[in-house]
N, CA and C atoms as an extended XYZ file, in Angstrom:
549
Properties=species:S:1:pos:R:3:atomname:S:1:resname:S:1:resid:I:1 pbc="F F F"
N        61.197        4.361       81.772 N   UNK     1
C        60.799        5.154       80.616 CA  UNK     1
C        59.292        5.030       80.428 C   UNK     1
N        58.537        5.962       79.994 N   UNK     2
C        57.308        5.932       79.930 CA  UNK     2
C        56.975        5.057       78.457 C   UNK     2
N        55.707        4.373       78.298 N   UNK     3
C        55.160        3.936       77.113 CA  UNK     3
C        54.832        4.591       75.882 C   UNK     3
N        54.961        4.354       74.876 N   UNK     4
C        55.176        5.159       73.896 CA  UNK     4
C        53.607        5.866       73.995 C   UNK     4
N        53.552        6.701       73.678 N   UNK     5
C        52.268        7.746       73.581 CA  UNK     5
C        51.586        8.002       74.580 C   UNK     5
N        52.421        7.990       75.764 N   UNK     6
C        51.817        8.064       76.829 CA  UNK     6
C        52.627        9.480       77.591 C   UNK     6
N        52.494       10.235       78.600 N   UNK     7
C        53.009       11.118       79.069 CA  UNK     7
C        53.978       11.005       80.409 C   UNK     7
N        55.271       11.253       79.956 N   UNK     8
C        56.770       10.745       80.995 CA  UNK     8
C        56.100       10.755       81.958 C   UNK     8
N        57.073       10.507       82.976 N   UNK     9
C        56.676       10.053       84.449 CA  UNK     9
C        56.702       11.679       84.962 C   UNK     9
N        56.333       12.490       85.793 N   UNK    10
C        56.330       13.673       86.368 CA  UNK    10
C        57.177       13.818       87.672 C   UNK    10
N        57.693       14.544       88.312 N   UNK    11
C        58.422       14.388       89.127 CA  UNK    11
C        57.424       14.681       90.640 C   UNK    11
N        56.336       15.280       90.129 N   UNK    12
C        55.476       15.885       91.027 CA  UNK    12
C        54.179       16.425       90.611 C   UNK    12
N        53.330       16.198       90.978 N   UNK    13
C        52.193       16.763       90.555 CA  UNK    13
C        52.194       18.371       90.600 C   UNK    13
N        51.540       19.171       90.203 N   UNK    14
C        51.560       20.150       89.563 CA  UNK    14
C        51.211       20.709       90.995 C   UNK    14
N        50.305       21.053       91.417 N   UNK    15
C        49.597       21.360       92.666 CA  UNK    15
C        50.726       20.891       94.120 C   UNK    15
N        51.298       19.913       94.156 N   UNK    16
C        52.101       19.660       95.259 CA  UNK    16
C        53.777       20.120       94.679 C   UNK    16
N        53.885       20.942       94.045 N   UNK    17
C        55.511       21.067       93.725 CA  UNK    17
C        56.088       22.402       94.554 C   UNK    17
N        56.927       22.012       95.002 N   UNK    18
C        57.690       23.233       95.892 CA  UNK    18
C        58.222       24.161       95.804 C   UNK    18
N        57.473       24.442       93.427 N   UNK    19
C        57.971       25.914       93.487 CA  UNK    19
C        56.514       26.610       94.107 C   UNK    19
N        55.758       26.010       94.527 N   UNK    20
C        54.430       27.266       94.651 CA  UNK    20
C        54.505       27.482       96.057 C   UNK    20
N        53.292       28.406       95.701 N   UNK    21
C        52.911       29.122       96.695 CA  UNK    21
C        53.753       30.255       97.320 C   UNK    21
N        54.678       30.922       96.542 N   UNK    22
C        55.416       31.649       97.077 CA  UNK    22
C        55.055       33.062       96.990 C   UNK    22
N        55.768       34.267       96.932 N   UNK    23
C        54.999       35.491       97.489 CA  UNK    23
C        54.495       36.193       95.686 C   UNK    23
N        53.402       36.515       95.498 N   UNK    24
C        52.884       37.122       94.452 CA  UNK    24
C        52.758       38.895       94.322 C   UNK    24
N        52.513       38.900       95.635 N   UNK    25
C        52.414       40.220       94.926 CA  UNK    25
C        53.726       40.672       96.149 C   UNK    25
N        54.963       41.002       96.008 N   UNK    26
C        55.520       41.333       96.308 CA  UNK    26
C        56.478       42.637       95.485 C   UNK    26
N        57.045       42.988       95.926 N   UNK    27
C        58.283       44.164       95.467 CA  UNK    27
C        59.285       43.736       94.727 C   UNK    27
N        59.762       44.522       93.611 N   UNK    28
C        60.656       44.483       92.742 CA  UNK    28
C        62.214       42.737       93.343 C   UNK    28
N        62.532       43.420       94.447 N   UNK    29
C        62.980       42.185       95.097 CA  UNK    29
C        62.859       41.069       95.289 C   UNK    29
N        61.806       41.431       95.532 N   UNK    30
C        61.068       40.138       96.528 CA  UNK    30
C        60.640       39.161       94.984 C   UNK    30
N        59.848       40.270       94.305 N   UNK    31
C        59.869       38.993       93.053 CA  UNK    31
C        60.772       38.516       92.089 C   UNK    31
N        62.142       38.927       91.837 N   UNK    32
C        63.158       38.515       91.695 CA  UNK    32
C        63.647       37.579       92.031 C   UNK    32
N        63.442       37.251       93.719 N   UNK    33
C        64.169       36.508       94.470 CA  UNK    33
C        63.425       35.350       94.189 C   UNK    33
N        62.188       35.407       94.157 N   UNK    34
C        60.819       34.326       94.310 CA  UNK    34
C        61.311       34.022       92.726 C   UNK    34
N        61.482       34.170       91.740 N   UNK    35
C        61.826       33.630       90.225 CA  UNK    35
C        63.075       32.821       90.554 C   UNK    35
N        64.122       33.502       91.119 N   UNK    36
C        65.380       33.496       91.149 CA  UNK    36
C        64.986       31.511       92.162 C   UNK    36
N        64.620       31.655       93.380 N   UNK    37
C        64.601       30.659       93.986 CA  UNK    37
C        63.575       29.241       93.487 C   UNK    37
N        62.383       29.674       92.451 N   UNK    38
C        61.752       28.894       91.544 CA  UNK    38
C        62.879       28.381       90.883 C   UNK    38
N        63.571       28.846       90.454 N   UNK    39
C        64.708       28.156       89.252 CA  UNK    39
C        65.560       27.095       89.985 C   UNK    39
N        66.083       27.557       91.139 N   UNK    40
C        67.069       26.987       91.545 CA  UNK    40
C        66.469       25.888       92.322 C   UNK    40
N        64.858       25.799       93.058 N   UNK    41
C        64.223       24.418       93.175 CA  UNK    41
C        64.276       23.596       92.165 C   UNK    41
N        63.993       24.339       90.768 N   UNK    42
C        63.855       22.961       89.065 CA  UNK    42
C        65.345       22.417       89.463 C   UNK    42
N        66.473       22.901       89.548 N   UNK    43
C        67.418       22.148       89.542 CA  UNK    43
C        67.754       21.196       90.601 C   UNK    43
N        67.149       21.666       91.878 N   UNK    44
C        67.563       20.810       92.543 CA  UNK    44
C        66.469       19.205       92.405 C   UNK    44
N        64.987       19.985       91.652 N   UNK    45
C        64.365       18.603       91.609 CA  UNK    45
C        64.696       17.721       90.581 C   UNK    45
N        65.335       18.179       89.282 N   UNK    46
C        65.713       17.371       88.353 CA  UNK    46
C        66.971       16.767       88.676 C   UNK    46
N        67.975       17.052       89.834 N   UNK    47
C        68.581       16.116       90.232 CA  UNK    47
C        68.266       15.263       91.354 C   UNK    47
N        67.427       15.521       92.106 N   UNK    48
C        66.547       14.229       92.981 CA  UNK    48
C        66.869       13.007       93.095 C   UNK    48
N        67.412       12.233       93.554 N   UNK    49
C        66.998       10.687       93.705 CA  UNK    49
C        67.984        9.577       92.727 C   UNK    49
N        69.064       10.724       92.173 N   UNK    50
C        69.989       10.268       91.169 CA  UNK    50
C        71.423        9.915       92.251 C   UNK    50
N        72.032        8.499       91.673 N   UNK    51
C        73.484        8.484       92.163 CA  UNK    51
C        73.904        8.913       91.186 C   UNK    51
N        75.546        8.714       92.172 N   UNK    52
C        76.706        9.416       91.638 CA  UNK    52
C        76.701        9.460       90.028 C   UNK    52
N        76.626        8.344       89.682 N   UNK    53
C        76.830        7.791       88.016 CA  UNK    53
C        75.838        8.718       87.417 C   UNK    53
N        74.574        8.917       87.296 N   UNK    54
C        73.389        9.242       87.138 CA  UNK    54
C        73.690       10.775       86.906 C   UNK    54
N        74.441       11.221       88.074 N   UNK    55
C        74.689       12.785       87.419 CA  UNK    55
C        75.536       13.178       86.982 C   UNK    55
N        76.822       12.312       86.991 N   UNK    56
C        77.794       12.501       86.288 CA  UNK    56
C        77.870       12.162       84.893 C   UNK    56
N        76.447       11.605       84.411 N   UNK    57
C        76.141       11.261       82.819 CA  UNK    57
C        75.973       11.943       81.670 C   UNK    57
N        76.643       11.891       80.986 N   UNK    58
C        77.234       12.946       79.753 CA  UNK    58
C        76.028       12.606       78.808 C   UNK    58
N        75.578       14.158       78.303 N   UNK    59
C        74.636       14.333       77.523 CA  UNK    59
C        74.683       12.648       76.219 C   UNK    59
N        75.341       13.570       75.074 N   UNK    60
C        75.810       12.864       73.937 CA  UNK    60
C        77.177       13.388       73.144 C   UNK    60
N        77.937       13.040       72.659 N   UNK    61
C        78.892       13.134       72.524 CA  UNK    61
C        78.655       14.122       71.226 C   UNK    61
N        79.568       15.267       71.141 N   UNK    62
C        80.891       15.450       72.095 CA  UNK    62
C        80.676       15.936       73.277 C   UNK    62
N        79.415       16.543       73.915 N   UNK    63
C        79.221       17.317       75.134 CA  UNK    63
C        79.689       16.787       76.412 C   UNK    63
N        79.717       17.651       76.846 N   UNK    64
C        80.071       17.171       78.489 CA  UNK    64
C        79.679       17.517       79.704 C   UNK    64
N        78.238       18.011       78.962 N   UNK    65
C        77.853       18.259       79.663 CA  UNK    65
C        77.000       17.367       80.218 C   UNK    65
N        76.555       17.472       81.947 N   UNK    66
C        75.879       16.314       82.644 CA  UNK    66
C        75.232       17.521       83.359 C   UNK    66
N        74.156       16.987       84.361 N   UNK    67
C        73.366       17.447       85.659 CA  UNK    67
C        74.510       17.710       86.699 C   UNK    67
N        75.093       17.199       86.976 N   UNK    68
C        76.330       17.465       87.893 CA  UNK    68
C        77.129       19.078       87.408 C   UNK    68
N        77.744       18.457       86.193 N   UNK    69
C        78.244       19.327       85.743 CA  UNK    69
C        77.388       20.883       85.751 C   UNK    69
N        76.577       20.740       85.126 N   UNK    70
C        75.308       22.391       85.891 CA  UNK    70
C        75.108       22.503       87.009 C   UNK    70
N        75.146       21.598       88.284 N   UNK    71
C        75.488       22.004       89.089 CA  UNK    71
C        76.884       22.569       89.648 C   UNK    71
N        77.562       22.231       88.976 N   UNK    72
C        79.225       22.445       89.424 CA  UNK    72
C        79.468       24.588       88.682 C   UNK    72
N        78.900       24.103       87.449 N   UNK    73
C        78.688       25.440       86.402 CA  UNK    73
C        77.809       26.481       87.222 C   UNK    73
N        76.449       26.375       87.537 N   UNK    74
C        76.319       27.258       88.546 CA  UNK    74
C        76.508       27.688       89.624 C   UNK    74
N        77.357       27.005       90.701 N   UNK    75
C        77.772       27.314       91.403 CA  UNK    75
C        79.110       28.414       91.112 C   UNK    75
N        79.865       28.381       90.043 N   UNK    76
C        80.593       29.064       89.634 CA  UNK    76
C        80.117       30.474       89.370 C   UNK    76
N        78.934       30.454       88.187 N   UNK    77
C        78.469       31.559       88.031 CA  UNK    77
C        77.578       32.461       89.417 C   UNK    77
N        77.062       31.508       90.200 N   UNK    78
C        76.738       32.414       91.635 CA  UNK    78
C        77.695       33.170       92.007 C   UNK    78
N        79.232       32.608       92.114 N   UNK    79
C        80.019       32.931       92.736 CA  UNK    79
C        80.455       34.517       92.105 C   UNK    79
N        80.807       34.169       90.734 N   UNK    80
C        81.167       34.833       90.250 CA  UNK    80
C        80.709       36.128       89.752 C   UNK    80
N        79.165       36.492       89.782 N   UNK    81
C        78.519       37.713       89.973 CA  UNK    81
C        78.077       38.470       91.203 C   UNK    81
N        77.906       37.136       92.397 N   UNK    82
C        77.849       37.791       93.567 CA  UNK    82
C        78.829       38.290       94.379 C   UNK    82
N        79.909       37.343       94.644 N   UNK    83
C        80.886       37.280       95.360 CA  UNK    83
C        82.298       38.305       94.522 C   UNK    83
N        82.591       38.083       93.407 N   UNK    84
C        83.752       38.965       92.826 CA  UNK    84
C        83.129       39.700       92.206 C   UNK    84
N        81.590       40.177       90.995 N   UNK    85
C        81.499       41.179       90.519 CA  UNK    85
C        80.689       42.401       91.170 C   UNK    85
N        80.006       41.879       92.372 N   UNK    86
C        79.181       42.908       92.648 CA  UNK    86
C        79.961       42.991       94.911 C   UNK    86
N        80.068       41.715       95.266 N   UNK    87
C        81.049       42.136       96.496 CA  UNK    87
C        82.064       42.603       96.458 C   UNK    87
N        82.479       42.259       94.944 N   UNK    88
C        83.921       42.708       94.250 CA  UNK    88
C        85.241       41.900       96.012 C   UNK    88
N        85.056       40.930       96.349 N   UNK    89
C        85.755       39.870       96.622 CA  UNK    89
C        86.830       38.907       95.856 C   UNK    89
N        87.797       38.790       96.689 N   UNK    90
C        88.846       37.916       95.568 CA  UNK    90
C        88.333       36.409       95.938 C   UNK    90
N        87.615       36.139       95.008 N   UNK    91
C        87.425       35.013       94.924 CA  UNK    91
C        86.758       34.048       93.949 C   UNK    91
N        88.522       33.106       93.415 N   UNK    92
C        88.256       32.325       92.473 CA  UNK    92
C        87.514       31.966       92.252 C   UNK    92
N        87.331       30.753       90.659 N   UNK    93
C        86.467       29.756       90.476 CA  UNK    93
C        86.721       28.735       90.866 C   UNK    93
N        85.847       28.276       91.492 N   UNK    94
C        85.660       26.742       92.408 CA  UNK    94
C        86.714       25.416       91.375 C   UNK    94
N        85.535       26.002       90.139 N   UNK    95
C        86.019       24.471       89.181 CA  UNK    95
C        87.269       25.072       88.016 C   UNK    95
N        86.378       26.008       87.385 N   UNK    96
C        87.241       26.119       85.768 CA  UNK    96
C        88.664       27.068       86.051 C   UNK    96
N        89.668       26.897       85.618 N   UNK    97
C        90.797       27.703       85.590 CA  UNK    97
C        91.547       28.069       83.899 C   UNK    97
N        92.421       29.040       83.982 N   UNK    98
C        92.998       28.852       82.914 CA  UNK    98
C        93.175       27.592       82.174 C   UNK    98
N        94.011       26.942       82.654 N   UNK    99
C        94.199       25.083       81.830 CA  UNK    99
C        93.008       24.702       81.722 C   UNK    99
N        92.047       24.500       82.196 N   UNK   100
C        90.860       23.337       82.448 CA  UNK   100
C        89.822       24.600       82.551 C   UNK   100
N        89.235       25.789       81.262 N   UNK   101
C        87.883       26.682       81.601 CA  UNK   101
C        87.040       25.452       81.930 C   UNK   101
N        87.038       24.527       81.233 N   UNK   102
C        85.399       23.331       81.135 CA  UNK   102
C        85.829       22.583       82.608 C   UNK   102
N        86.555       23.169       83.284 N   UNK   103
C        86.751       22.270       84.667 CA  UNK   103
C        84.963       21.982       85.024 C   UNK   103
N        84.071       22.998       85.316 N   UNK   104
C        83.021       22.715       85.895 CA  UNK   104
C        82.564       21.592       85.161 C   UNK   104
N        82.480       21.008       84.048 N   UNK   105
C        81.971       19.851       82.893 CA  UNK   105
C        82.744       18.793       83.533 C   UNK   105
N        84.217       19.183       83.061 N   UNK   106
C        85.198       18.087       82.801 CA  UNK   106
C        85.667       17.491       83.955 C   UNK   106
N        85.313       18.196       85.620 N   UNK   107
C        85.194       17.558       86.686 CA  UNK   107
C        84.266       16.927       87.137 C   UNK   107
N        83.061       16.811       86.544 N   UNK   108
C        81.882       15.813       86.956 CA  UNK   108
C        82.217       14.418       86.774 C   UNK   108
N        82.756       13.791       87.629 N   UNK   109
C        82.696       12.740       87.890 CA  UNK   109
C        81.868       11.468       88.883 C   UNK   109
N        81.984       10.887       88.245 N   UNK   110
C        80.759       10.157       89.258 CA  UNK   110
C        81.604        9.470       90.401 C   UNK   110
N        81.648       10.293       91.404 N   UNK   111
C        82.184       10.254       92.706 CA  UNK   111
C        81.393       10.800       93.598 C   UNK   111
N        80.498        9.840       94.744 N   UNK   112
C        79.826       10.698       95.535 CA  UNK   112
C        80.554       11.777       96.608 C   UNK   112
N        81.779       11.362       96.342 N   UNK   113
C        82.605       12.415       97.246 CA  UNK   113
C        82.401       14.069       96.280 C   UNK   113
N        82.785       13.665       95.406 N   UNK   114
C        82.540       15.020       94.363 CA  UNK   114
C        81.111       15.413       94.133 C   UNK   114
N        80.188       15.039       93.984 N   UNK   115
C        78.845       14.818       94.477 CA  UNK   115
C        78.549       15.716       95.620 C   UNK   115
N        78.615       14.954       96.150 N   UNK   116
C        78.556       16.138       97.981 CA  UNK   116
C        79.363       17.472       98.038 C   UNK   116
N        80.731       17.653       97.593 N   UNK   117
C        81.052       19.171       97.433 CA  UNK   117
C        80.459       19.742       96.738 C   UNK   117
N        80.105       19.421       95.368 N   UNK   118
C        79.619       20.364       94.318 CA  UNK   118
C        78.007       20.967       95.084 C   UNK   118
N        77.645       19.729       95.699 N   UNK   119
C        76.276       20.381       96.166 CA  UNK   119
C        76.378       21.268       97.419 C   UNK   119
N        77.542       20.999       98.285 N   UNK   120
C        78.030       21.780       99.823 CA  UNK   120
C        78.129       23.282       99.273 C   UNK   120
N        79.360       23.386       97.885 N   UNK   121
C        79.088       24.398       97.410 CA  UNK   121
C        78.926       25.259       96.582 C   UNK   121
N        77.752       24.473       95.737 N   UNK   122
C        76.258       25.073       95.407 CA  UNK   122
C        75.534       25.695       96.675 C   UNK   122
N        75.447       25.174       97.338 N   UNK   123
C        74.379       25.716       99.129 CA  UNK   123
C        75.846       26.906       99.650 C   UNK   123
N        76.663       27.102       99.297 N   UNK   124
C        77.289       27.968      100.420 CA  UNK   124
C        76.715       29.258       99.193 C   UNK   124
N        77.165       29.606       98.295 N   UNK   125
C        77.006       30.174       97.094 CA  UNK   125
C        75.758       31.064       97.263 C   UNK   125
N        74.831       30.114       97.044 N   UNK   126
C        73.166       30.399       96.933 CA  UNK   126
C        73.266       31.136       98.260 C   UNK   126
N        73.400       30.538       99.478 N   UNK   127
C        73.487       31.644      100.876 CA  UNK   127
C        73.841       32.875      100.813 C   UNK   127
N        75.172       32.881       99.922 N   UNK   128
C        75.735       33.976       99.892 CA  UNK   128
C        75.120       35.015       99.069 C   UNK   128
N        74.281       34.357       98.288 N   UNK   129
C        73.715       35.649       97.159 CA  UNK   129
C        72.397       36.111       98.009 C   UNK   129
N        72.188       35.132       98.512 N   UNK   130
C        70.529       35.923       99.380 CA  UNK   130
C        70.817       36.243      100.420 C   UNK   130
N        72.153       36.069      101.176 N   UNK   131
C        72.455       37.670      102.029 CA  UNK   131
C        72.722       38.722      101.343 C   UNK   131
N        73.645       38.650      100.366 N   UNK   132
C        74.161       40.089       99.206 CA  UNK   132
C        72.367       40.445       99.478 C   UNK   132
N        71.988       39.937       99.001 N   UNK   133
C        70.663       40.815       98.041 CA  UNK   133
C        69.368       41.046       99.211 C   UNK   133
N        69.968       40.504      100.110 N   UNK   134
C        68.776       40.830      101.322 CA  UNK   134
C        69.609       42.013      102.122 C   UNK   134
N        70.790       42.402      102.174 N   UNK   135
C        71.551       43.240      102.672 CA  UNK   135
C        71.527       44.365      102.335 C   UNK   135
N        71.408       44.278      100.552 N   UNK   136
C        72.033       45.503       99.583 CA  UNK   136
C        70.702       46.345       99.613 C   UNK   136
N        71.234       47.976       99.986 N   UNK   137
C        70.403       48.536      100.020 CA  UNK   137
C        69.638       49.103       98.807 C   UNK   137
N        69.715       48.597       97.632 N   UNK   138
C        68.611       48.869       96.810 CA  UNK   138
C        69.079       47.878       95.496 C   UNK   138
N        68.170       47.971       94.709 N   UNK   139
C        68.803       46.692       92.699 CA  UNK   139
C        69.509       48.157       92.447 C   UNK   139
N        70.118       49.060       93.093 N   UNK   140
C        70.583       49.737       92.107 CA  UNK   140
C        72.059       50.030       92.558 C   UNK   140
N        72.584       48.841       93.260 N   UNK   141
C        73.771       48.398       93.682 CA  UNK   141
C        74.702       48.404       92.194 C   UNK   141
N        75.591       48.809       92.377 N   UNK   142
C        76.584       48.565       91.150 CA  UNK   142
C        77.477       47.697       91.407 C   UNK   142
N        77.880       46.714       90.474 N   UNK   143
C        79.211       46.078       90.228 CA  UNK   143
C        79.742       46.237       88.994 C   UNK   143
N        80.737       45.254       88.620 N   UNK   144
C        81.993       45.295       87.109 CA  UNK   144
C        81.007       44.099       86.597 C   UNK   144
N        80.931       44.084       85.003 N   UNK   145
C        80.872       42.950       84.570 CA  UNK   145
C        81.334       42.539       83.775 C   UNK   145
N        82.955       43.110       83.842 N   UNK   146
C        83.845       42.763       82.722 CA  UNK   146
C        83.731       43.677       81.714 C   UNK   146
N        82.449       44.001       81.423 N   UNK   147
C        82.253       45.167       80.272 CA  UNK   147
C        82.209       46.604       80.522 C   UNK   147
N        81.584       46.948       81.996 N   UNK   148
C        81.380       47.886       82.230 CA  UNK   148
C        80.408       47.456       83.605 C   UNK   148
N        79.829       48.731       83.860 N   UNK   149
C        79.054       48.667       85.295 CA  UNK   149
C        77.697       47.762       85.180 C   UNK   149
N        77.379       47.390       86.049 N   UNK   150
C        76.172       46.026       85.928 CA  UNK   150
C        75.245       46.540       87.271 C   UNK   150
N        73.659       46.603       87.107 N   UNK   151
C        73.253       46.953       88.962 CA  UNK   151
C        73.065       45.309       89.418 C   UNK   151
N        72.766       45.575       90.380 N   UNK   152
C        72.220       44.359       91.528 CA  UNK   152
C        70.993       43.463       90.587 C   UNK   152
N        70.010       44.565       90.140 N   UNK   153
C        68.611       44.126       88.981 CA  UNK   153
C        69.280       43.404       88.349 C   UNK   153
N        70.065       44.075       86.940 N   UNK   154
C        70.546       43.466       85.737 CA  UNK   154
C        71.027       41.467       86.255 C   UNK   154
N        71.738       41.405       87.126 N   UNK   155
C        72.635       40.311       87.328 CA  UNK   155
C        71.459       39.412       88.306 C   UNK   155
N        70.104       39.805       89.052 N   UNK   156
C        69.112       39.362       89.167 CA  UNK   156
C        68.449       38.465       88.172 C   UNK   156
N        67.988       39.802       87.389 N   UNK   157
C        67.632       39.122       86.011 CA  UNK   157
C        68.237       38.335       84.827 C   UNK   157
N        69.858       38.248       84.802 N   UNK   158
C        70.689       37.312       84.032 CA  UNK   158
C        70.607       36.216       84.999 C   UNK   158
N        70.216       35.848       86.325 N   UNK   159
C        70.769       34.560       86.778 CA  UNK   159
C        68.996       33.688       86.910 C   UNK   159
N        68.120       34.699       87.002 N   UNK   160
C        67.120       33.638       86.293 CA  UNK   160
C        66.852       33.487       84.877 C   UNK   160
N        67.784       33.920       83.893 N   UNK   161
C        67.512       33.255       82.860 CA  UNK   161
C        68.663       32.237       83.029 C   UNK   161
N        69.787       32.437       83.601 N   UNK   162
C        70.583       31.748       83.321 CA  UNK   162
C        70.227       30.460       83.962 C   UNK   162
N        69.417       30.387       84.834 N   UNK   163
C        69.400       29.122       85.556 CA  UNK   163
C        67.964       28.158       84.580 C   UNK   163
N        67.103       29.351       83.830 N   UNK   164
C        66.135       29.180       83.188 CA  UNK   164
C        67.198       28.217       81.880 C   UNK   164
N        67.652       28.782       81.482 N   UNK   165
C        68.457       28.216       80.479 CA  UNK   165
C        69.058       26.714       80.370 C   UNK   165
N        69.969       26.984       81.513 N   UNK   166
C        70.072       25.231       82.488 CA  UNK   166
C        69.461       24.420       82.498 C   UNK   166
N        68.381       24.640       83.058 N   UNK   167
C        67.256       23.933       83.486 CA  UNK   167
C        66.559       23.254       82.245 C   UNK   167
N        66.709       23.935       81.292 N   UNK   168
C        66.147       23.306       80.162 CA  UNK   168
C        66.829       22.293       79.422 C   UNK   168
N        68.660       22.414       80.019 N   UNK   169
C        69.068       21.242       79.946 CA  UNK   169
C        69.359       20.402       80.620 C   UNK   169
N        68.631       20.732       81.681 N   UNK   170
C        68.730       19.319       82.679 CA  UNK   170
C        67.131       18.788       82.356 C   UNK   170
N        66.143       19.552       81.896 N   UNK   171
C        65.125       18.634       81.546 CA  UNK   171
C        65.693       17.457       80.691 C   UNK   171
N        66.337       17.564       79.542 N   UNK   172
C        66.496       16.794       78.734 CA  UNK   172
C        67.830       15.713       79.646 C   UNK   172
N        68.698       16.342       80.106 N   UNK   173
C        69.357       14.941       80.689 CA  UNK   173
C        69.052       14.223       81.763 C   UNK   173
N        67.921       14.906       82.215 N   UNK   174
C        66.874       13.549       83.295 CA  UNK   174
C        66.179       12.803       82.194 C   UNK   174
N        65.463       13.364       81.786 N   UNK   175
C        65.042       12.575       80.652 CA  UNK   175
C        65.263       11.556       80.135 C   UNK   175
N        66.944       11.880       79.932 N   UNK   176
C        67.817       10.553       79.146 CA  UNK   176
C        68.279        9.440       80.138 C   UNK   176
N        68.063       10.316       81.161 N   UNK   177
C        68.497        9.150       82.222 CA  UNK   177
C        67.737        8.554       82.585 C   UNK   177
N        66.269        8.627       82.839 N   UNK   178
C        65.231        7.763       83.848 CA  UNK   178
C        63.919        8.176       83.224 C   UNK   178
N        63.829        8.765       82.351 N   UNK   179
C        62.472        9.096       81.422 CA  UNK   179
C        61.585       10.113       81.769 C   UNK   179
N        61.878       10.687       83.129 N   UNK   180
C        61.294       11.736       84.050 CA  UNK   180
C        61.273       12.831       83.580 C   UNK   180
N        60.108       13.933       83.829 N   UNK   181
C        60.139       15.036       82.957 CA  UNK   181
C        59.775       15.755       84.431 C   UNK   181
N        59.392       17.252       83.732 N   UNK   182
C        58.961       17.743       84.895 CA  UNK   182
C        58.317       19.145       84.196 C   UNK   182
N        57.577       19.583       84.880 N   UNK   183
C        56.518       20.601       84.491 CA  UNK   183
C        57.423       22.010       84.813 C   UNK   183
């Protein structure tokens, strides 16, 4: 934990972090993808260097939510806009079901066996959306989104906030865990 009035530990200096340097002036796509893959580096660096226990650590009660658990949660939601709403593919959710929706939460356990799937597939997921979207011939791809029609853009732009969103709570449960912040 850092000293009181002093500034947390950083995970990386600002200048060496592995969201930069990526493409700036690119196309509607291309900078989508470049936001889209910024986000999904914060998560993988705020879980960094953590065991099993470490990410399976529950906010504060009653939540249940952990770093694991957002990883387990987005991998679901990848799945579930790339793979069934816009490949329109039959294919379940990994974690949550009828009985158990909070499966993605309520399965984080601190098991490095569970550990290693959730992250195997988190990585199959993420593959799968940056072939969809490197494939699809334009953001003006349609899928279902339960409500009505959704393009390729719209569900672009919901999954970097959504991961934006996350991320802001995995700042705080690294935080609680090892005092580490991150820019």
């Amino acid at each position: 934990m850092s000293a009181p009035g002093k500034r947390a530990d950083m995970f990386v200096e600002f200048e060496a972090g592995p969201r930069e340097g990526g493409p700036t002036l690119g196309d509607e796509r291309a900078t989508l993808m470049e936001y889209l893959r910024c986000q999904r580096l914060t998560l993988e660096l705020k879980c960094s260097g953590l065991d099993a226990a470490q990410l399976a650590r529950r906010s504060v009660e009653p939540s249940t939510m952990s770093l694991l658990g957002l990883v387990r949660h987005l991998t679901d939601v990848e799945r579930r806009w790339f793979r069934v709403r816009l490949a329109r593919q039959d294919a379940p959710p990994l974690y949550r079901t009828e009985a158990d929706p909070d499966g993605d939460f309520d399965g984080a356990v601190p098991d490095p066996a569970v550990v290693a799937q959730a992250w195997d597939a988190w990585r199959a997921e993420v593959a799968f959306t940056d072939r969809f979207v490197t494939e699809a011939p334009g953001l003006d791809v349609v899928g279902h989104s339960g409500q009505g029609p959704i393009s390729l853009r719209e569900v672009l732009v919901h999954m970097v906030e959504e991961y934006g969103r996350h991320n802001g709570h995995a700042d705080l449960l690294r935080e609680r865990i090892d005092g580490r912040v991150g820019q």
